[in-house]
Each structure stands twice: as C-alpha cells, then as structure tokens.
C-alpha positions as CSV (number, residue, x, y, z in Angstrom):
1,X,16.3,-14.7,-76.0
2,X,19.6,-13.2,-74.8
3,X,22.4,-15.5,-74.9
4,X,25.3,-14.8,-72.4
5,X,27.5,-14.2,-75.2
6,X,25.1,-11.5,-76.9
7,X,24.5,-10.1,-73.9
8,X,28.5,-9.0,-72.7
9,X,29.1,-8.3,-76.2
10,X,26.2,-5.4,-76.3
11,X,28.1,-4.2,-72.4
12,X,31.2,-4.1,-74.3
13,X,30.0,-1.3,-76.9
14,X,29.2,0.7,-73.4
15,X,31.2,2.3,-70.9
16,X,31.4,0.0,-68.7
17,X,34.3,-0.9,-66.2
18,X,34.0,-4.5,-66.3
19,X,36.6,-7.8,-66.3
20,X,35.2,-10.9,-66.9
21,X,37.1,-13.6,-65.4
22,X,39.3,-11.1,-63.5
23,X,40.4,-12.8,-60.3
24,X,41.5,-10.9,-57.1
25,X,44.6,-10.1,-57.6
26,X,47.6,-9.7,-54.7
27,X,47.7,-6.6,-52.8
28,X,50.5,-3.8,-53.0
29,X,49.2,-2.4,-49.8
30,X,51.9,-1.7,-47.1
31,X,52.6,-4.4,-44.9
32,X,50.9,-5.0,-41.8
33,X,51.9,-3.5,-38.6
34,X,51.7,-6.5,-36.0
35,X,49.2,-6.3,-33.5
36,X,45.6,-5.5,-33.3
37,X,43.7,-2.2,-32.3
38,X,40.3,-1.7,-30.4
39,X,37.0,-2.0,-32.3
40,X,36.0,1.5,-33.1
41,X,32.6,2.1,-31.7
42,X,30.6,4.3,-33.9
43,X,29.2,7.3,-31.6
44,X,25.5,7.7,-31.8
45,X,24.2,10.7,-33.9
46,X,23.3,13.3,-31.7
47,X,19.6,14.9,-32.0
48,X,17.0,17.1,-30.8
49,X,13.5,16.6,-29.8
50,X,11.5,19.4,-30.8
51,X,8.4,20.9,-29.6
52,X,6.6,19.7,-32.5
53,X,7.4,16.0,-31.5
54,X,9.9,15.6,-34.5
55,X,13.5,14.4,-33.3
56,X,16.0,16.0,-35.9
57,X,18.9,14.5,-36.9
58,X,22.2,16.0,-39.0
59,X,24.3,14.2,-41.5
60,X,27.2,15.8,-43.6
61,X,28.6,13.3,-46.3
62,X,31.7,14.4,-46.2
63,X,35.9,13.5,-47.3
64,X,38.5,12.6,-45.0
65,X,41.5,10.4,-44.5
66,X,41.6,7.4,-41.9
67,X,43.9,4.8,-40.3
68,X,42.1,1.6,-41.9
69,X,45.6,0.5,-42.2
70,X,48.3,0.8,-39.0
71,X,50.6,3.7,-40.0
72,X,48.7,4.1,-42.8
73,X,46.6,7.1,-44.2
74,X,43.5,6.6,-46.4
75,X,41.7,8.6,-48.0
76,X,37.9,8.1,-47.5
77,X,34.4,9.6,-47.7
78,X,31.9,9.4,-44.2
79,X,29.1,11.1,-42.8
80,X,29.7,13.6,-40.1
81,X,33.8,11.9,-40.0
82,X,36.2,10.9,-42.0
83,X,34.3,7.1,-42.7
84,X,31.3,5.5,-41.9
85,X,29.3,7.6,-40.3
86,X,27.4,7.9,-36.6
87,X,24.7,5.2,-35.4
88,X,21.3,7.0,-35.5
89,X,18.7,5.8,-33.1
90,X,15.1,6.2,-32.7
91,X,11.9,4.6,-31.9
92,X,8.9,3.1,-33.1
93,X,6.0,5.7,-33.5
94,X,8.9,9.1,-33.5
95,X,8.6,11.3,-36.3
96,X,12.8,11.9,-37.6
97,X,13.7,14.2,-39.5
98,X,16.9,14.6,-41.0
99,X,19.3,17.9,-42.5
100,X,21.9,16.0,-44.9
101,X,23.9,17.8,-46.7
102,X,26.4,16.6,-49.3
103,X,30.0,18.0,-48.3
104,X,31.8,15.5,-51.6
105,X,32.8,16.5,-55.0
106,X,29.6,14.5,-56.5
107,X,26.0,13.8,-56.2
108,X,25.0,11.4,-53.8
109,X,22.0,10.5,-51.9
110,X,21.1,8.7,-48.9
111,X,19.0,5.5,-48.5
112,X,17.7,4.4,-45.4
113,X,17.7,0.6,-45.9
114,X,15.6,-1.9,-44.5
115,X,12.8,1.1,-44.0
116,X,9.3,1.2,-44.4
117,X,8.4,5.0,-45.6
118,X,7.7,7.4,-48.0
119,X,8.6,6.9,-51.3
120,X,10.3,10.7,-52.2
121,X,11.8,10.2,-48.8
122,X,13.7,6.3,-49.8
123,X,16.9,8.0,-50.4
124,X,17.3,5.9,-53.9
125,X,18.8,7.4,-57.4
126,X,15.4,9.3,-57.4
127,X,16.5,11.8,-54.5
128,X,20.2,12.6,-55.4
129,X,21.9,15.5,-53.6
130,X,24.2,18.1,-55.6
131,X,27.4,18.8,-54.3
132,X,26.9,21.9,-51.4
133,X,23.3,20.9,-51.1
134,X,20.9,19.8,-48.3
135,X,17.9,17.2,-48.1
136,X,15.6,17.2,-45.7
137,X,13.4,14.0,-45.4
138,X,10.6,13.5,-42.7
139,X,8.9,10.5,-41.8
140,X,7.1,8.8,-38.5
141,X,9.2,5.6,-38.0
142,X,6.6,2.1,-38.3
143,X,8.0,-1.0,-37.6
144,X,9.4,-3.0,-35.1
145,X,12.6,-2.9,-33.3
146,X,15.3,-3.6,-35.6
147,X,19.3,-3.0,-37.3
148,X,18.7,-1.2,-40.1
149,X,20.9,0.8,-42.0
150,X,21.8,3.7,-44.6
151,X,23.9,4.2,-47.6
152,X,24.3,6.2,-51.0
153,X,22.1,4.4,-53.4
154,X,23.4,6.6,-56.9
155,X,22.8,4.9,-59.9
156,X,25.7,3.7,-61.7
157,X,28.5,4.4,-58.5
158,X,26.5,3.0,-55.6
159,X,29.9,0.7,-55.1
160,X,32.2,3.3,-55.8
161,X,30.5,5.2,-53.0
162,X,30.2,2.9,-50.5
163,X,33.9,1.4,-50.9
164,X,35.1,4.8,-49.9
165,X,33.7,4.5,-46.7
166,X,29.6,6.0,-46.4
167,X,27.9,3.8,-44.0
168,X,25.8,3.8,-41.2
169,X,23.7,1.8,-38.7
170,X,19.9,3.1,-38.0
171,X,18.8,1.3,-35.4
172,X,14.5,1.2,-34.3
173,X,14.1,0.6,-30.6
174,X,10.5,-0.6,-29.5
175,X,8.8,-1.6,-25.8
176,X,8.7,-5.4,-26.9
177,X,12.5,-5.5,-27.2
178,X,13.2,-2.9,-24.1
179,X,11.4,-5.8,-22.2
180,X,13.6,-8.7,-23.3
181,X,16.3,-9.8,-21.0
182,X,19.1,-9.2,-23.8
183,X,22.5,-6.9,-24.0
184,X,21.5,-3.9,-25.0
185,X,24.4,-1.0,-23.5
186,X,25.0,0.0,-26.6
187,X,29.3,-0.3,-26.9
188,X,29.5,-2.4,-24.0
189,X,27.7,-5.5,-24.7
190,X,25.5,-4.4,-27.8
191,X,27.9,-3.5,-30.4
192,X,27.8,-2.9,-34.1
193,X,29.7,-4.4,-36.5
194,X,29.7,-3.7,-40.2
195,X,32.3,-6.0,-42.0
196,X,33.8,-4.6,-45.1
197,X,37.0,-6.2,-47.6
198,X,39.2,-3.4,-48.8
199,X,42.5,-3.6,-51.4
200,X,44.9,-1.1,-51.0
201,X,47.5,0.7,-53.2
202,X,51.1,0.6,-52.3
203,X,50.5,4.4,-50.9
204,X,47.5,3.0,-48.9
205,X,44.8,4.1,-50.8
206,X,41.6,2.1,-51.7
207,X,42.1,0.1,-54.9
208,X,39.3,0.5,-56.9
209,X,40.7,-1.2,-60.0
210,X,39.9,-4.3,-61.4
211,X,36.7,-6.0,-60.3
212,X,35.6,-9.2,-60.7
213,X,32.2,-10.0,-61.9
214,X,30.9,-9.4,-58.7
215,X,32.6,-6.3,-58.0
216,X,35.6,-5.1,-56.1
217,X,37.1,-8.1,-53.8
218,X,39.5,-7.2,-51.1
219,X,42.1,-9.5,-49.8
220,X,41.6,-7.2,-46.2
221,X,38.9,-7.1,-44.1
222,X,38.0,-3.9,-42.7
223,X,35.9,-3.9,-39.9
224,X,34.1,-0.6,-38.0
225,X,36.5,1.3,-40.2
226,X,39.8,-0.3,-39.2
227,X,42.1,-3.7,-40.4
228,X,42.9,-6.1,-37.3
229,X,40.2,-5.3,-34.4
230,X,40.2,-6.5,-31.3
231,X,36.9,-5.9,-28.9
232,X,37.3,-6.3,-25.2
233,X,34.7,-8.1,-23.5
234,X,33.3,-7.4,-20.4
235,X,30.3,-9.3,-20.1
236,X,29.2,-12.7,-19.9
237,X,27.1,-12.5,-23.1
238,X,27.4,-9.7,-26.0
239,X,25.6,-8.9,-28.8
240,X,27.1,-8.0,-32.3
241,X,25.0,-6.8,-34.7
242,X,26.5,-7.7,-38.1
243,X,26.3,-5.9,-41.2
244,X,27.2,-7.2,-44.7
245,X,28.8,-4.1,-45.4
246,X,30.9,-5.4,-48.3
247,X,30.0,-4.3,-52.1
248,X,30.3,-8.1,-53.3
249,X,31.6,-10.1,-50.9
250,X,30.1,-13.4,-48.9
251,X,30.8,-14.0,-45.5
252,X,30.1,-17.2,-43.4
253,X,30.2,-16.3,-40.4
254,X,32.0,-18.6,-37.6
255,X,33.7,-18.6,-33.7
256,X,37.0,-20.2,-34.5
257,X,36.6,-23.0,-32.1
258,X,33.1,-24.5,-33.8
259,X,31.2,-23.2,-30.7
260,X,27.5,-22.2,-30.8
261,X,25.9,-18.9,-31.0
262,X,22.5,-17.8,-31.2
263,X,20.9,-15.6,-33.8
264,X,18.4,-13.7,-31.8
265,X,17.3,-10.9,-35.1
266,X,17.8,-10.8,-38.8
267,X,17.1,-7.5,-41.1
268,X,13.6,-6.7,-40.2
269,X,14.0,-7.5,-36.1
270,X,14.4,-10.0,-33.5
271,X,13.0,-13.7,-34.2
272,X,10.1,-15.4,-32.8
273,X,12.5,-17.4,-30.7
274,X,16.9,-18.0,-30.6
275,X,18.4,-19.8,-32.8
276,X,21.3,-22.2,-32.1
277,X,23.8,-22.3,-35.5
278,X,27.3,-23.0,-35.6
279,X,27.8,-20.8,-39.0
280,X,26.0,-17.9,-40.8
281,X,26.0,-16.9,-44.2
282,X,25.3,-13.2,-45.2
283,X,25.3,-11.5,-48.0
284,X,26.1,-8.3,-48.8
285,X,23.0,-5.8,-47.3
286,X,22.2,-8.5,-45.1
287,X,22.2,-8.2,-41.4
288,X,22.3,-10.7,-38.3
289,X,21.9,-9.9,-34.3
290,X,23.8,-13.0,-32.8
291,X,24.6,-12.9,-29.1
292,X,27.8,-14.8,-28.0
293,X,28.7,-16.4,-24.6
294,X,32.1,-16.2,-23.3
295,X,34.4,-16.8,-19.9
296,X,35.7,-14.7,-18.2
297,X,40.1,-14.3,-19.8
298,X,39.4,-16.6,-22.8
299,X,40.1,-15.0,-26.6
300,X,37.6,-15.6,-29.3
301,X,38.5,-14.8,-32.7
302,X,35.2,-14.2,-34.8
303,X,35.8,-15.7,-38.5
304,X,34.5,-16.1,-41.7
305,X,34.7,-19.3,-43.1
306,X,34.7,-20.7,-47.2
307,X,31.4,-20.5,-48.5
308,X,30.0,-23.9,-49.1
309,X,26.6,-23.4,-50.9
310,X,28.3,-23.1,-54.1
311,X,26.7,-25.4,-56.3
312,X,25.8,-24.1,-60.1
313,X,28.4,-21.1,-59.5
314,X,31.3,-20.6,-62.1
315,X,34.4,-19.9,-60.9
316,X,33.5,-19.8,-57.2
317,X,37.5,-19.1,-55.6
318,X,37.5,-15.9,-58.4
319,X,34.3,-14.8,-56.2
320,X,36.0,-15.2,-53.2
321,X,34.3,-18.2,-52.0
322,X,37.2,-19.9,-51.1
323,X,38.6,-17.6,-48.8
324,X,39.2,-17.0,-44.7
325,X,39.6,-14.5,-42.6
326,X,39.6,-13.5,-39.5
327,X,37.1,-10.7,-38.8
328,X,37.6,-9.8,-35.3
329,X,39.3,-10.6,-31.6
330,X,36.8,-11.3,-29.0
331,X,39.1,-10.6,-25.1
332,X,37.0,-11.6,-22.4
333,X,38.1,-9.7,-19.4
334,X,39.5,-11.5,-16.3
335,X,36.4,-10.5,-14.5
336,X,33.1,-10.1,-16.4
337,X,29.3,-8.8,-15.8
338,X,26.9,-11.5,-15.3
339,X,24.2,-11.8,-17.8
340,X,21.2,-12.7,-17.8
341,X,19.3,-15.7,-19.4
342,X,19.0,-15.7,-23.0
343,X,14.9,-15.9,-23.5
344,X,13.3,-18.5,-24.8
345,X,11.4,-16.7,-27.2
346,X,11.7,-13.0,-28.1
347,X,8.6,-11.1,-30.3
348,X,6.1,-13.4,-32.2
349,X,5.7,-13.4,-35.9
350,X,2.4,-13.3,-37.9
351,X,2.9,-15.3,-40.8
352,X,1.4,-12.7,-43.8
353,X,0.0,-15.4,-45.9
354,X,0.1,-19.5,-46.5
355,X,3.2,-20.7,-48.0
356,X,1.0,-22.5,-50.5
357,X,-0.3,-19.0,-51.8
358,X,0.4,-18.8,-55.5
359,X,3.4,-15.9,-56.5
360,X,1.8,-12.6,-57.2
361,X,4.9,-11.8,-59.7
362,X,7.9,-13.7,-60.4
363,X,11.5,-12.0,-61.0
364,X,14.6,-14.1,-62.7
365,X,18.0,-12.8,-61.8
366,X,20.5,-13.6,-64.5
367,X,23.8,-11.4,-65.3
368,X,23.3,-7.9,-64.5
369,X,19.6,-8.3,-65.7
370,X,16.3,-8.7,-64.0
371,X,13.5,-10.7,-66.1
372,X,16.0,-9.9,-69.1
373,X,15.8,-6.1,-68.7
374,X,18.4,-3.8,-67.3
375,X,17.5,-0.6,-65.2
376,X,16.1,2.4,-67.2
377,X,14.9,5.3,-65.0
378,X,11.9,6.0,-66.9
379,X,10.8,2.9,-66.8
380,X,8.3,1.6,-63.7
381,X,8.3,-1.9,-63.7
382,X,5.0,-2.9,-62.2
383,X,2.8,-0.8,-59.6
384,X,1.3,-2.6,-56.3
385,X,-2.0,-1.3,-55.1
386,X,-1.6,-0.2,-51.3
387,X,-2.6,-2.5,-48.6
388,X,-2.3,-5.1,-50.6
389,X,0.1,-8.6,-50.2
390,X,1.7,-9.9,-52.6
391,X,4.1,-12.9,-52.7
392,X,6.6,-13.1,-54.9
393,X,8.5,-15.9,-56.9
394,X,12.5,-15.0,-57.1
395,X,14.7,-17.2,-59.2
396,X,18.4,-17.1,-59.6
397,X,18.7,-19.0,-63.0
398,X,22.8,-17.7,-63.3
399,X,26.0,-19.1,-62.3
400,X,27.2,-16.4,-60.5
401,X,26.1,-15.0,-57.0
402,X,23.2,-12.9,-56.3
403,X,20.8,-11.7,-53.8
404,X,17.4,-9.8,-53.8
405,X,16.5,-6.7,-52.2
406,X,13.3,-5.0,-51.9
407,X,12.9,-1.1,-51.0
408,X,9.9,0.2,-48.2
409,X,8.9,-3.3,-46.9
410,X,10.6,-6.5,-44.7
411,X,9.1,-10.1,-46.3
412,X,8.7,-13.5,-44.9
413,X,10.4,-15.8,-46.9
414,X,8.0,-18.6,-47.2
415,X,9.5,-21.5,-49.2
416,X,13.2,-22.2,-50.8
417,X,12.9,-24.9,-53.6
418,X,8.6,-25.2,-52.4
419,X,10.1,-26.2,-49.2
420,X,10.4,-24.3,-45.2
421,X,13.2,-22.1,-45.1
422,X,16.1,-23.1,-42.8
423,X,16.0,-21.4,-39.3
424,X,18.1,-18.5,-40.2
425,X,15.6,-17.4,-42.6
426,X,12.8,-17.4,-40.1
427,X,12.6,-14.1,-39.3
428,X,11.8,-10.9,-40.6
429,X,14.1,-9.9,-43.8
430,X,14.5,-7.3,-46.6
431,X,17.4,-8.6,-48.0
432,X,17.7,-12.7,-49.4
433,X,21.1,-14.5,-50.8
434,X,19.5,-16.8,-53.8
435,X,21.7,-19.7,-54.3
436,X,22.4,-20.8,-58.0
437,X,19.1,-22.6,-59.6
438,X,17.1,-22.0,-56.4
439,X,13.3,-20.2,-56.1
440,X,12.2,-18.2,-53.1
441,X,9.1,-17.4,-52.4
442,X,8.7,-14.0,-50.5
443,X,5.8,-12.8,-48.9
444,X,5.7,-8.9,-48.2
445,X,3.0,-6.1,-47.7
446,X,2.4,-2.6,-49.1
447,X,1.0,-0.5,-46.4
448,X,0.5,3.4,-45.9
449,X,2.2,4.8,-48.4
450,X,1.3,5.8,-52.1
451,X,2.6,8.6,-54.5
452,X,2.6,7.7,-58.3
453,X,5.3,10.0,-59.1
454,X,8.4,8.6,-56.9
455,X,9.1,4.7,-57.0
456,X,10.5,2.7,-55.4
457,X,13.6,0.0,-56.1
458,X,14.3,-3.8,-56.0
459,X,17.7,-5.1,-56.7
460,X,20.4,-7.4,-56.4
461,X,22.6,-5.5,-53.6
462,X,25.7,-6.8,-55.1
463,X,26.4,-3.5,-56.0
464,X,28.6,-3.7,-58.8
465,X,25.6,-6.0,-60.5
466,X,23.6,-3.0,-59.0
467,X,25.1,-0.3,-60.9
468,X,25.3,-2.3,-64.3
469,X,21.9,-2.4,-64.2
470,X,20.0,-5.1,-61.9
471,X,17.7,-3.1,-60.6
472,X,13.6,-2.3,-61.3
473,X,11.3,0.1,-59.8
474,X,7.8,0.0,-58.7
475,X,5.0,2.8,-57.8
476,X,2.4,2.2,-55.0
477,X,-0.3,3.4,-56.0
478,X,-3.9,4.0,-53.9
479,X,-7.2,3.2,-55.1
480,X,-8.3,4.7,-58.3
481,X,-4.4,6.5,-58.6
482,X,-2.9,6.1,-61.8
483,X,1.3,6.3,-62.6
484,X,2.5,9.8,-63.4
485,X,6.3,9.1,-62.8
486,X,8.6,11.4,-62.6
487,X,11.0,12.3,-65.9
488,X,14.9,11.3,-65.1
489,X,17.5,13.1,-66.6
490,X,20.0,9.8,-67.8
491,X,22.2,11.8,-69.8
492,X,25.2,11.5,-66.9
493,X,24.2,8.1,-65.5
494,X,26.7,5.6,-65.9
495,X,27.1,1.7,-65.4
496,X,30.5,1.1,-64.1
C-alpha cells in the first residue's frame, strides 16, 4: 500500500516541479489600467469544402505576444494568432480534415476534446508534432450538436502549454439544434467564453513559477484572451458558452445579483430540457451553454463565486477555493433584439443503461495516481471491446481536488453516492468534478472505432496532476483483435 508520505518522497528523487503546501502567492504584475475592454470574439476558422466532401481546416501553433494586460505585452503561444486560437465549426455527418503544423520551439500536439473519433487521430501524447512539422488528421464528425474543444495534450507539459495561451472552441452544429428557438448568431448573442487565471511577472509575463498542488493558480482572470472584459449586449437573451479553460482552477459560476439563468447544454450537447440554477460549478475541461436574460441598459457582471463543496479537501483557500472574481461585464444596450421563448425542452436523451447496472471497472483517484499507478506510455491499462457499454465506478478517495476525463466518448453520469445526479449533471458529459470521498457512476459507449496499436487516454484534467502522471490509456479493440501497442520513446518525457 502507498502511504502519502512514501509516495511524495519517491516524486522527490524525480524531476519534478512540485511545492507541496505552496499557496498562491501575490502578484508582481503591473498594475491595472482602469477600465474594461470588449470581449474578444474568437473569428471562426476559415475552410474549404472540397469536391471530395471533406471540409479542410488550417491550424499553425504558433508564438506571439498579446495585450492580456492593458499596456501590457505578453508573450504567448496560439494557433493561427498570437493566443488561443480560431473557433472551428462543422457539422454532424462532415468529414474535416485538418493541416496543423507546429510553428513553436517544441513538440506539441493537438487534441480535439470532447470527440468521438479515431484513435491515431485523438491528438493525445501518442500523436506529438516536431517543431516545423505538419499533421494531418481526417475523420467524419458523429455526434450531436455540441461545444467541444481542442488543446495540446503533451505528456509531462500539457499545463505549460496551455497556460501560454493554445486553445480553441470546436463547435458540432446538427438539424435538431438549428430547429430550436435559441441564440445562435454566433458573436452577437451566441458567444464563447473560455475563462482562464493567469499570474504575471513584474515585466508582464506569464508566471509559471511556483504551483500549488493543483497547479499554477492565478490571482487574474483572463477571459477570451484579455483581463477585464466587458460584452455589450444587444439582445434580450444570449448565450455564453463557457469553457473551464483554467489548468487547475474551480469556478462557480454566478450573475452578481443572485438572478436565475438557465443551463440549456453541458460537454456532450444540449439537455433534454432548461435548467433553472442560481450557481454553476465547473471544473477545469468542463463546459456549460447557459443562456441569460437581460433589459434593455442594465449591467450584469458575470462572477465566480467561493467554492462550497469542499468537504474532505485539505487546505481548500491554498486551492483557490475561497476566492472571487469577477469574470465578465454584461452592458445591455438601451434598445435590444427581442428574443424568442426559451423552449421547453431541447433534444431528448436515451438513457444508455439502468443506473442499477453493476460498474464494468472502477478507477480511485488519489494524488497524482490512478488505482495506485502513475502514467507509463507502454503501458495499456485495460482494452474495451467495440460496441460495447460499460459503466464505470470513479472514486475520489483524496483530499485534494480532482476530476475525470475520458478520451473518444460523452457518458451519462448515472448515480453520485448510488443516488440521481443533480440537474446540472443531467446531460451529456465527458468531463466530471469528483468531490472528496464521493463515487460516480458513469455510463459510456464504445462505438465505431478500433485500432490496437493507438490508445486512447482517461485522466484527471487538472493538468498539473495530469502531467505528474494521473493519467491511463485504453485500446478498443474489435472482435477477435488482440493489443499490439505502439512502442513510446520516454527517454525525454518529463513530469513537471
């Protein structure tokens, strides 16, 4: 059995950047320039349809510097810009392909999160792209309408390389959500949002010293690329599609005067029907389609709150979890666009399997450590026969934070202590916060595609517990195929 002791005392004889107990510590950043600027609107990726049916997409991971600071110049990493990177669209039943090509200093790679394809095409540690090299991934998109999204997925600097700024939204539009009566002008009144905490040096670079044990904590939020954001409103309803975007940072989400929204789609697509809440919790990875109603001159300020499910965590204000800010201005124009009705009920959900079906697998999260083992890349942790479901039993038995992500599928999270999940776990999700001492039970199916060569990953998408290891990887395999996994070259990985 691994004691907690035994364990940090076998990460101390590796080279690993880590601080136990390290608190966020004040910021040297230059001081704030009063006043707030306009919500950067990511611009959607351009593309071409070809003769052949396949719309092709371009994406350069490249270096810049940008203005996340007024006055300020950072330097940063984006795709096809200085940060972040375009929104790529397409719909259900298109073939994409994309040309990315790695314009940094280092190997990256590019995972398309949330996405149910091809295994050599996931974009994990598996597919990493050299410096002044290009992938070209293929696949026919297969799911429903949804915000998914994509990021560098390199084992061992996964935080470091989303910190810098490499993030996207991929967003899958369908026929059941064109017919639904809900904003959709993308920019206007169907925005996206990926929220993001950031320390900065005294020069206005990104701090990347110093993280706590889970990860790099900023003490400034960062929001589409840009501290203090304002979004002018010019409808009577929008719709913010929210993205965790932070490497180990909780947010619960709020409107600062306790009014009602209504989450209308988590990670996998839109709910079965609205749901009225007050406050939202995500976790980093996670995302959230809320819709918001406002009057016509009135300012909303959009706010994260302190995180109150914090029983069985250690040292929950050194995680952050006592902390608020203010994530972004909501100006309603004098005069604004009516809207219609928000429905009733949006796209129906077929429950995959009883909630009383006994777990397939179960999987403790403790430390950086999945069911006691860290990551090895030569190592497949369990195979899944195609067309197959399979519910599985995850466990956070620690006292810090984490959540669970699975690669290539979106589960129904069926039960939470052997009881029905709360509303805002109703829908579609590929990414689940596990509270301290808690089960979930997760139902998910393996469909279409097999290769026993190229896994894929599950993980805690804190990414600093990422990148020290919390991670496994599974092959799914067709009918009478056995595991002949690829051989991983570990010699440069590092944890930290």
């Amino acid at each position: 059995m691994v004691t907690r002791r035994g364990f940090l005392t076998g990460l101390a004889l590796t080279p690993v950047v880590y601080a136990a107990g390290c608190s966020v510590r004040t910021s040297s950043a230059p001081a704030a320039v009063a006043g707030t600027r306009a919500l950067p609107i990511p611009p959607l990726a351009p593309s071409t349809l070809g003769a052949d049916g396949v719309r092709r997409f371009a994406l350069r991971a490249q270096t810049g510097n940008t203005e996340m600071l007024r006055g300020s110049s950072t330097p940063t990493w984006g795709y096809s810009g200085s940060v972040l990177g375009p929104t790529v669209r397409a719909r259900r039943g298109e073939q994409v392909e994309f040309t990315v090509t790695n314009g940094l200093p280092e190997a990256t790679s590019v995972h398309w999160h949330g996405m149910h394809l091809p295994a050599k095409f996931d974009g994990g540690p598996h597919q990493m792209i050299a410096p002044g090299a290009t992938w070209t991934p293929r696949w026919t998109v297969q799911q429903q309408a949804a915000t998914l999204w994509y990021h560098p997925h390199p084992h061992g600097a996964t935080e470091k390389h989303v910190q810098r700024g490499l993030s996207g939204f991929f967003l899958i539009d369908d026929e059941d959500a064109d017919a639904l009566a809900l904003p959709k002008d993308y920019g206007v009144d169907d925005i996206p949002l990926v929220i993001q905490d950031r320390r900065f040096t005294a020069e206005g670079s990104i701090d990347e010293s110093d993280p706590t044990d889970i990860g790099l904590l900023g003490d400034t939020i960062v929001t589409n690329g840009i501290a203090g954001a304002h979004l002018t409103v010019t409808t009577e309803r929008v719709r913010l599609r929210i993205l965790n975007g932070s490497s180990g940072r909780l947010y619960n989400l709020a409107l600062a005067d306790g009014r009602t929204f209504h989450l209308v789609g988590t990670d996998g697509g839109l709910l079965p029907k609205p749901v009225a809440l007050e406050q939202l919790q995500l976790s980093p990875g996670e995302r959230a389609e809320l819709v918001v109603a406002m009057s016509p001159g009135e300012l909303l300020k959009l706010r994260s709150l302190p995180i109150t499910d914090r029983d069985g965590i250690d040292r929950p204000t050194e995680f952050g979890f006592d902390d608020t800010f203010d994530i972004l201005d909501l100006r309603a124009a004098d005069t604004l666009r009516p809207a219609a009705a928000l429905p009733a009920t949006l796209v129906p959900m077929t429950a995959l399997t009883a909630a009383s079906t006994p777990a397939t697998r179960s999987f403790d999260l403790q430390w950086f450590m999945i069911n006691n083992q860290r990551m090895d890349m030569n190592r497949i942790d369990l195979t899944v026969p195609v067309d197959t479901t399979e519910v599985w039993s995850v466990r956070n038995k620690d006292n810090w934070p984490h959540n669970f992500h699975v690669h290539d599928v979106q589960f129904q999270v069926l039960t939470v202590d052997g009881k029905p999940p709360p509303p805002a776990l109703s829908g579609w999700k590929d990414t689940v916060y596990t509270s301290s001492g808690t089960t979930y039970t997760l139902a998910m199916r393996f469909a279409d595609h097999t290769d026993p060569t190229y896994p894929y990953m599950y993980h805690c998408h804190l990414l600093h517990h990422e990148d020290q290891g919390m991670m496994g990887q599974f092959l799914v395999l067709a009918p009478g195929q056995r595991p002949a996994p690829m051989a991983m070259d570990t010699g440069s990985t590092h944890h930290g």
